[in-house]
C-alpha positions in Angstrom: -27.4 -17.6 9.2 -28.1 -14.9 11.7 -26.9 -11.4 11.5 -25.5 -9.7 14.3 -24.8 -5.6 14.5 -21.4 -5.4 16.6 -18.3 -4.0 16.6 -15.0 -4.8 14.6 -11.6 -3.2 16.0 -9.5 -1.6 13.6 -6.2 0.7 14.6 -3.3 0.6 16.1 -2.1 -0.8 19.1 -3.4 1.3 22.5 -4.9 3.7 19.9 -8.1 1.6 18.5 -11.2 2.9 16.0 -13.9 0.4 16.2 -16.6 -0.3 12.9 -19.5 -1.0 13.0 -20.4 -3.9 10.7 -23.5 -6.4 10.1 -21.5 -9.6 10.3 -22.5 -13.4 11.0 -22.7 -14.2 14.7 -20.4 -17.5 13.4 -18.0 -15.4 12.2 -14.7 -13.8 14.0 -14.3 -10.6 15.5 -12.6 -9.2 12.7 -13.0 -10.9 10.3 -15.3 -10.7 6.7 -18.3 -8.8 7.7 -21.6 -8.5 5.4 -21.9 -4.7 5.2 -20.2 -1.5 7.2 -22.3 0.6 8.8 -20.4 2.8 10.8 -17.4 4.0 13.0 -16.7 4.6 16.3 -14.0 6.4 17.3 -13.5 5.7 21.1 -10.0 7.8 21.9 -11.2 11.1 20.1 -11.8 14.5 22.2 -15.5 13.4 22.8 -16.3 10.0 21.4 -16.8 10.5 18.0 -19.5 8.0 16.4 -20.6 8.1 12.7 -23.3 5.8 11.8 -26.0 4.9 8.8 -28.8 4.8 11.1 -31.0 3.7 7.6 -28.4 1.1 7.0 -29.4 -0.2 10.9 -32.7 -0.1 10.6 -32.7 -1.6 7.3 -30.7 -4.6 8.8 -32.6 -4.7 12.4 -35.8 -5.2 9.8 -34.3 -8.1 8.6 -34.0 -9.7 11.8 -30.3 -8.6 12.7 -29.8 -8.4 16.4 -28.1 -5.6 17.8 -25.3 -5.8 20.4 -25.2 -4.5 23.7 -22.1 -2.0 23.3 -23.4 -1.1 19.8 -27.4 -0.8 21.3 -25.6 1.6 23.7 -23.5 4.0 20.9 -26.8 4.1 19.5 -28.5 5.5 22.3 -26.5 7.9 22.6 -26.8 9.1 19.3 -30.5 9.3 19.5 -29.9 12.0 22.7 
């Protein structure tokens, strides 16, 4: 089974908050996710992202891969 980091939308319609979730790369978008790592929060003032960078790390030691939309929150965290 491999492990994917990526986004799972959450909210309301036009008003969406994304989470941040290790999740099977078989599985839905939305659907049952392994473990919750984060959220992003993409109509707030700035961007507001909260994430367990341990949690990642932990999970990209494992072998997870890391999407591109999430690799990019991430980098801007790091800034």
């Amino acid at each position: 089974m491999a492990v994917s980091i990526r986004l799972s939308r959450q909210g309301a319609k036009k008003n969406p908050t994304y989470l941040i979730v290790a999740a099977s790369d078989q599985g839905k978008r939305d659907g049952a996710y392994l473990e919750r790592l984060g959220q992003y929060f993409p109509k707030a003032a700035k961007d507001k992202i909260k994430v367990n960078l341990e949690a990642v790390k932990a999970w990209q030691a494992k072998g997870a891969r890391v999407t591109q939309t999430v690799g990019q929150l991430l980098k801007t965290i790091a800034e």
